[in-house]
N, C-alpha and C positions, 0 to 999 in steps of 0.2 A: 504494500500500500504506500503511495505519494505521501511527503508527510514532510514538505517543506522547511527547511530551518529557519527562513525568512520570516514565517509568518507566526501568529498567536492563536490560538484555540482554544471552544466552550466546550463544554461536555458533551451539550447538545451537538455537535458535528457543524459548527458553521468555522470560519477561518476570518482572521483580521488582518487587515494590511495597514500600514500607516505610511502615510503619501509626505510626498517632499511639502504640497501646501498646507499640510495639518489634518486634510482629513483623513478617513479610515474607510478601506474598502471593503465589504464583508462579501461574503460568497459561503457554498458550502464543499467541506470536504470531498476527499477523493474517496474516501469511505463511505459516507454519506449517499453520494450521485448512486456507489456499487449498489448498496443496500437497499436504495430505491427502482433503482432500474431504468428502462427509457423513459426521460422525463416529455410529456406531453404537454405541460398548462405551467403557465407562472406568473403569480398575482404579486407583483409589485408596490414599495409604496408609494406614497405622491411623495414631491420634493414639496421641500417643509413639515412635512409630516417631523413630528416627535417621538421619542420613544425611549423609555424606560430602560434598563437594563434587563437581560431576560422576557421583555415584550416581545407580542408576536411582530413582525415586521413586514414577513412577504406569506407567501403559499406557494411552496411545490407540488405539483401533480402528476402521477408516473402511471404509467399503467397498472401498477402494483395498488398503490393507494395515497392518499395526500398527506401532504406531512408541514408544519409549520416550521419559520424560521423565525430565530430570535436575534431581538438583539444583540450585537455581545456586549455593547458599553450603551452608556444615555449620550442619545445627541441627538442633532437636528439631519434631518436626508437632505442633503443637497444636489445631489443626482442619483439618478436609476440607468440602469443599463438598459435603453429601448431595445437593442438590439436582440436580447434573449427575449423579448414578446412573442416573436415570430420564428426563432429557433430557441426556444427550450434543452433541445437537443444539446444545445453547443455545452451547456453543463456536462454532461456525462463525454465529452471529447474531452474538454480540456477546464475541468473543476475549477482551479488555479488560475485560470486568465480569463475565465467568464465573472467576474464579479457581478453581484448583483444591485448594492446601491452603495453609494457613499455618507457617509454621514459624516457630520462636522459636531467633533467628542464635545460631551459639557467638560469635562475632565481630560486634557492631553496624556494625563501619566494615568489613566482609565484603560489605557491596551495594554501596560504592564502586568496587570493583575492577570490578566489571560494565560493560560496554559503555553509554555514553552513547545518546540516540537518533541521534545524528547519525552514530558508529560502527559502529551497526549501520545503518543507510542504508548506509554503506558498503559493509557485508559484503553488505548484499542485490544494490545491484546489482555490486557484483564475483560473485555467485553466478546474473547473468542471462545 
C-alpha cells in the first residue's frame, strides 16, 4: 500500500497536504480508494463552506457503497477539485494527486497533530 512520507493522516483514511500558500489539501488514501472500489459519484463541498475537525466534508460513492469524508483539521474550503465531478475515477488511478478540496487551516500547526506516515503504516496493518 502507497503510504507517502510527505503527507499527514486521520484514522479515518483521508491524507493532508500542506501547500507553499498555507493551505491544506485533503484527498483520500491509497487504502481507502482499495477498500472502496470503483468510485462512481462524488459530493463535494462549496468553497467557503466551514468545517469542524472530524466533520463530514464531501461523499464518496463506489459501487460497493458510500462512505463519508472528514475533515482532518477546522478551516474554511477554498477550492474543490471540479475536475473529479466528472471523473470520480481518477481517485482510485492516482489517490495522491487527485485531491479533493482545499481548505484554508483555522490552526496552521493543526496538520501536525495528524498521523505521520509511519503511524498510519501502523494503523493499517493493525487494521489487516
Amino acid at each position: 500500500m502507497n503510504v507517502p512520507t510527505e503527507l499527514r493522516y486521520t484514522e479515518s483514511h483521508e491524507w493532508a497536504r500542506a501547500e507553499a500558500d498555507g493551505t491544506v489539501s485533503v484527498g483520500i488514501t491509497d487504502f481507502a480508494q482499495d477498500a472502496l472500489g470503483d468510485l462512481v459519484y462524488l459530493e463535494l463541498p462549496e468553497p467557503g463552506s466551514t468545517f469542524a475537525v472530524g466533520a463530514v466534508a464531501a461523499v464518496v460513492e463506489s459501487v460497493k457503497a458510500a462512505s463519508d469524508i472528514y475533515s482532518p483539521i477546522a478551516g474554511t474550503v477554498v477550492a474543490v477539485n471540479d475536475a473529479l465531478r466528472d471523473q470520480p475515477e481518477a481517485l482510485n488511478r492516482d489517490p495522491y494527486g487527485a485531491w479533493l478540496f482545499r481548505l484554508k487551516p483555522d490552526d496552521a500547526a493543526a496538520i501536525g497533530a495528524l498521523r505521520d506516515a509511519a503511524a498510519y503504516r501502523k494503523q493499517l496493518d493493525s487494521e489487516k
